[in-house]
Every structure is written in C-alpha cells, then in structure tokens.
C-alpha positions as CSV (number, residue, x, y, z in Angstrom):
1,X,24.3,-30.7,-25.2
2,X,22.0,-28.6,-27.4
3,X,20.3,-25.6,-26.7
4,X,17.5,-23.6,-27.8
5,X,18.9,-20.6,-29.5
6,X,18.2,-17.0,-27.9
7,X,16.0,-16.7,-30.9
8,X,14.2,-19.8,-30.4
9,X,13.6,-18.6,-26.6
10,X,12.2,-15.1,-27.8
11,X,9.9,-16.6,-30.1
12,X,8.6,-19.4,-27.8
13,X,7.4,-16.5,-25.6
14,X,6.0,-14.2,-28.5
15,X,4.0,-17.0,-29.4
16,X,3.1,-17.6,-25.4
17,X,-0.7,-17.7,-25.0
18,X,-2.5,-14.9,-24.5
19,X,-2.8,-12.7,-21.1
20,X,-5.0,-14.8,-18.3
21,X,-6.1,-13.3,-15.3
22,X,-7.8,-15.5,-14.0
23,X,-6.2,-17.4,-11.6
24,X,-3.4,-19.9,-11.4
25,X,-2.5,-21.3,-14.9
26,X,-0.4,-24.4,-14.2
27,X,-0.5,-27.7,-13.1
28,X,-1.8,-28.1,-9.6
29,X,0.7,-31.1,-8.7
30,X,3.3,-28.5,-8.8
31,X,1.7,-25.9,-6.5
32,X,1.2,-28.5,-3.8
33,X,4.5,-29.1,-3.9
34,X,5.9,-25.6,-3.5
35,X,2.8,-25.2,-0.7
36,X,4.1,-28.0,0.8
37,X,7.7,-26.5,0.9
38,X,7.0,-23.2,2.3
39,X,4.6,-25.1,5.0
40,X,8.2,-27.2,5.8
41,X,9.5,-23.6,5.6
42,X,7.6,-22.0,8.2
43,X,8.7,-24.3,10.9
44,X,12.1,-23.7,10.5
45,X,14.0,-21.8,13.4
46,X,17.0,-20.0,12.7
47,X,19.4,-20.6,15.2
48,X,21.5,-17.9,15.7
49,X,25.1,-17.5,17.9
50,X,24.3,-14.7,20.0
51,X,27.4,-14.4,22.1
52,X,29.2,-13.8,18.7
53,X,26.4,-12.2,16.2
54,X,26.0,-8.5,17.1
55,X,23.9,-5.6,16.1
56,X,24.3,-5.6,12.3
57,X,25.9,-9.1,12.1
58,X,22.6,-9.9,13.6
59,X,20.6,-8.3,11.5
60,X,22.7,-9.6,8.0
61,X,22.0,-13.4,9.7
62,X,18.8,-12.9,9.9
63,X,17.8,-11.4,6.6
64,X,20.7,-12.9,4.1
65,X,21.9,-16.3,3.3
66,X,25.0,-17.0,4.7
67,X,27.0,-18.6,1.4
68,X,25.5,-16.5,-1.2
69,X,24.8,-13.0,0.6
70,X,21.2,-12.8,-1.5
71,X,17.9,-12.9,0.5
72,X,17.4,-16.2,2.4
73,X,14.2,-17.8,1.7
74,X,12.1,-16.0,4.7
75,X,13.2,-12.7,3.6
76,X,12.7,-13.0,-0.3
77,X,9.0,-14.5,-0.1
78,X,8.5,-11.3,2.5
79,X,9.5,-9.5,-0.3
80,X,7.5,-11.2,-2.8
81,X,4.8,-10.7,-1.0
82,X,4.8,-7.1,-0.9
83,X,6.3,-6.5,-4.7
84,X,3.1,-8.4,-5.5
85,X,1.3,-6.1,-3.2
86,X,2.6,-3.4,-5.0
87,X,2.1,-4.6,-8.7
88,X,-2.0,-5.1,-7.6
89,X,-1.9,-1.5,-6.9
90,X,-0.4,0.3,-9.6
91,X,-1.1,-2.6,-11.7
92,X,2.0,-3.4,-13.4
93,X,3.8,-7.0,-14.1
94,X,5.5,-9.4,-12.1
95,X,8.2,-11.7,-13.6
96,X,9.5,-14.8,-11.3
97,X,12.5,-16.7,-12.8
98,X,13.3,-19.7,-10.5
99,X,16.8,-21.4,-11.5
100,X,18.5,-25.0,-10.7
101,X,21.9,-25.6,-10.9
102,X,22.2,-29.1,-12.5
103,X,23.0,-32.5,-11.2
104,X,24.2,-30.3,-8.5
105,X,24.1,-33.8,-6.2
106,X,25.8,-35.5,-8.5
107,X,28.5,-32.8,-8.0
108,X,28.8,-32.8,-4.7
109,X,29.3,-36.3,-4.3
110,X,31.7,-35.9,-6.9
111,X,33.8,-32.9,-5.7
112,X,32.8,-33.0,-2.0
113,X,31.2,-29.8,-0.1
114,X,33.8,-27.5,-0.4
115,X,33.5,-27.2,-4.0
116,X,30.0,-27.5,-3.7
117,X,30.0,-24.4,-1.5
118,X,32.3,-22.5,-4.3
119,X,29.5,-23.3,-6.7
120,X,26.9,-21.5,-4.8
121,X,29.0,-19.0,-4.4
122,X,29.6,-18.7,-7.8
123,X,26.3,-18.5,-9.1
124,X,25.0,-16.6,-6.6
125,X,27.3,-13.8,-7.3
126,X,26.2,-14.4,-10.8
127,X,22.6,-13.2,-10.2
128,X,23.5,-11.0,-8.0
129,X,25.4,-9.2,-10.7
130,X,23.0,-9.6,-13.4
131,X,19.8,-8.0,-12.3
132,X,18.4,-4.3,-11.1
133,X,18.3,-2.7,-7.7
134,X,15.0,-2.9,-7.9
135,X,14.6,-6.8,-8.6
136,X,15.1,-9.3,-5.7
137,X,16.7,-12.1,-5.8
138,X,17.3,-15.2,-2.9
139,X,18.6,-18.4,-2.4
140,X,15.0,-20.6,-2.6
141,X,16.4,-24.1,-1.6
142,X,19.6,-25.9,-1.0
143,X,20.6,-25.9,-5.2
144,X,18.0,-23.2,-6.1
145,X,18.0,-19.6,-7.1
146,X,14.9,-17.2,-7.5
147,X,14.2,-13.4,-8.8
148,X,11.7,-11.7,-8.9
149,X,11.8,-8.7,-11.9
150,X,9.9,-5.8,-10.8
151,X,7.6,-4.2,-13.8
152,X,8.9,-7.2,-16.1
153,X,6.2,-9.5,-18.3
154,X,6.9,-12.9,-19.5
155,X,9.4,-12.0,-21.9
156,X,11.6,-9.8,-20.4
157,X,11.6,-12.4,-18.1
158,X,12.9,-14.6,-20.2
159,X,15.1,-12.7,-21.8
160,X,17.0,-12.0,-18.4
161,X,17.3,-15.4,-17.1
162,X,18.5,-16.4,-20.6
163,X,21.4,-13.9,-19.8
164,X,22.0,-15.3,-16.7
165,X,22.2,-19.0,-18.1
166,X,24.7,-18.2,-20.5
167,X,26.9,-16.3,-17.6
168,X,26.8,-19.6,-15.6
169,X,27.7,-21.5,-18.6
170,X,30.6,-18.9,-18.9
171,X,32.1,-19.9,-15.5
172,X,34.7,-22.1,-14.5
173,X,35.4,-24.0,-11.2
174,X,38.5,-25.4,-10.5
175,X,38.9,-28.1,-8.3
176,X,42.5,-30.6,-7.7
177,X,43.5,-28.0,-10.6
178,X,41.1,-29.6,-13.1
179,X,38.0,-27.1,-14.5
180,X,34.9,-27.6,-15.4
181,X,32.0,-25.9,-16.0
182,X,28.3,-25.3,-15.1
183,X,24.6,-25.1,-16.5
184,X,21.8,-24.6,-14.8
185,X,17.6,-24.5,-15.6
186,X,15.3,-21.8,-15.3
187,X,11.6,-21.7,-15.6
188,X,9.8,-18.4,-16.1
189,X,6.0,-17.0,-14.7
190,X,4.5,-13.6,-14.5
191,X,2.0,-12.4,-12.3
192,X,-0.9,-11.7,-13.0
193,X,-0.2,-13.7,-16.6
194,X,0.0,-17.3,-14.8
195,X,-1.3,-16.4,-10.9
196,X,-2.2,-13.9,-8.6
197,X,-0.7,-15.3,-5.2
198,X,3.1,-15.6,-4.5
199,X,3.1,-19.4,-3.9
200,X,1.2,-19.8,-7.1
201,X,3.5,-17.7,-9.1
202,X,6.6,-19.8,-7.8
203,X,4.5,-22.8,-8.2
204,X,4.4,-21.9,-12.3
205,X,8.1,-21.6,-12.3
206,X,8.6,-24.3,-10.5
207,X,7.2,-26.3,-13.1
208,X,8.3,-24.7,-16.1
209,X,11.4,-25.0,-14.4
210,X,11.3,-28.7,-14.0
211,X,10.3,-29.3,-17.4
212,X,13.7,-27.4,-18.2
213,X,15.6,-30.2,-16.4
214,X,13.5,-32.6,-17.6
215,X,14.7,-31.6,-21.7
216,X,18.2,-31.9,-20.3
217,X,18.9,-29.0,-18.5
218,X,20.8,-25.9,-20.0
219,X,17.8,-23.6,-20.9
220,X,15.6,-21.4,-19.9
221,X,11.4,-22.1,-20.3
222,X,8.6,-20.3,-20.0
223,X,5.0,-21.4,-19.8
C-alpha cells in the first residue's frame, strides 16, 4: 500500500488553512454522528461485580478500560472536557488525534476474538507508550483510539500520531504461529483551530479520520 511520506504529512499541515475561531469547521454530517454516539453513550450502565471488585479494583473498573488499561470512554471525554476548560483559560491549543485500527472486522472474523483482543492490547499499549503524562488518551469505541495533546496545535498533532502509525505498522501479531501485521488511520483537529466544544473537536477527527480510511487506510490526515 502507499503512504504519504512524513514529509508529505508535515507539509499538508504547513499549508493547513489559516487559524479559525469561529466555530466548528467541518462537515456537520459528521458531528451528528459523534453527537449521536455519545447520546448512545450516556445511557450506558456499567455493570460492575461487587462481591468481587473492591476498593481500588473498583475504582480502576470504573475509570479504565478493561483490555487496554487507558481511559474508558466516560472517563476520557470527562477529561476532555476539562483540558478544554483549561486551554479557554490560559488560552493555549488543543490537539485531538482519533485513530482506527483497519478492517479490524475483517480480522476478527478472520482470527476470532482472542486475537482480536491481543490487537487491542497491542495498540493500546502502543499509545500508551507514545505520548506525555500530560496528554490523555482512551479507548473511544470498540476498534477506536483517541488523545488528546495538551498545549499541541495541528501539527504537532500530526506529527505525533504519525509516530504512532508507524509504531503500529512496526508490530507483529502472531496467531496459529503465522504473523502479520497492522495499520491503522488517524484523523487530526485542534481546538480552538476547527471547534470550541469537545464533541465538535472529535466530530473534526472523526471525519478527517474517515477520509483516512477512505484513501486506504495507513495514514494519518489532518483537516
């Protein structure tokens, strides 16, 4: 498959339009989408084993993802919300990279759940591993990854979930002794470049992420 070169990804977001403050910036079909999600969000109840979860086992449930040990979805948009909150005040930039592993179905009907589950686990130890203490990063959906790079424009961004592509890419997973390899797609928005609300800013990845996939997966865009 080919890839935009790192340099081709630098330039495309040099040449990115100029700073809009606006409002949202993308295409509203999109947003309603991720809106819709998070409304589908909200009315999920986490059910928890109390008779075996306990005091900080509790606590990791409720705050983590199970497989990948980032932020579950609840937690990282709580989080969003308030690294927003604090980018309005000391008026700094937010960058949101949303990532998706590709043809992940097609892998799991391929390779079953177990390996499916090892995939997760790979990549979320990937991001884990690749970003700051002070960035946060979560398990969005069932195939999808999110960060969110405090004091980070458009470019740095970029530039960080182009790392992170290439780290995947560098993986193996083995499964009936047979390897084989990953890729995923990112799409890349900064607050307050493309929006000023959280599901606006993931709405703009969202889409620059789908239009990633689209091009045949394997690359990171920005819009």
């Amino acid at each position: 498959m080919e890839n935009e070169s790192f340099t081709d990804l630098v330039k495309q977001v040099k040449e990115h339009r100029e700073l809009v403050s606006s409002g949202y910036t993308g295409d509203k079909q999109y947003l309603e989408k991720v809106r819709e999600f998070e409304r589908a969000q909200a009315t999920v109840t986490q059910q928890v084993n109390l008779s075996i979860a306990r005091g900080e086992d509790l606590e990791k449930l409720a705050l983590l993802d199970s497989l990948t040990d980032l932020y579950n979805h609840r937690t990282f948009v709580k989080e969003l919300k308030s690294e927003l909150g604090r980018a309005r005040r000391y008026k700094h930039s937010v960058a949101l990279s949303l990532m998706s592993i590709d043809h992940f179905s097609d892998l799991c009907k391929q390779y079953g759940n177990l390996t499916a589950e090892a995939i997760l686990k790979i990549v979320g130890n990937v991001v884990g591993h690749s970003i700051r203490e002070v960035d946060i990063s979560g398990r969005y959906d069932a195939h999808q990854f999110i960060i969110a790079l405090s004091k980070t424009g458009i470019s740095g961004g970029a530039i960080v979930s182009e790392r992170i592509r290439q780290r995947i890419a560098a993986q193996a997973v083995t499964h009936n002794w047979q390897s084989f390899s990953l890729t995923a797609s990112f799409g890349v928005a900064a607050y307050p470049e493309q929006a000023v609300e959280y599901d606006e800013l993931i709405g703009c990845a969202f889409e620059a992420m789908e239009r990633a996939a689209a091009r045949g997966g394997d690359r990171v865009l920005a819009l």
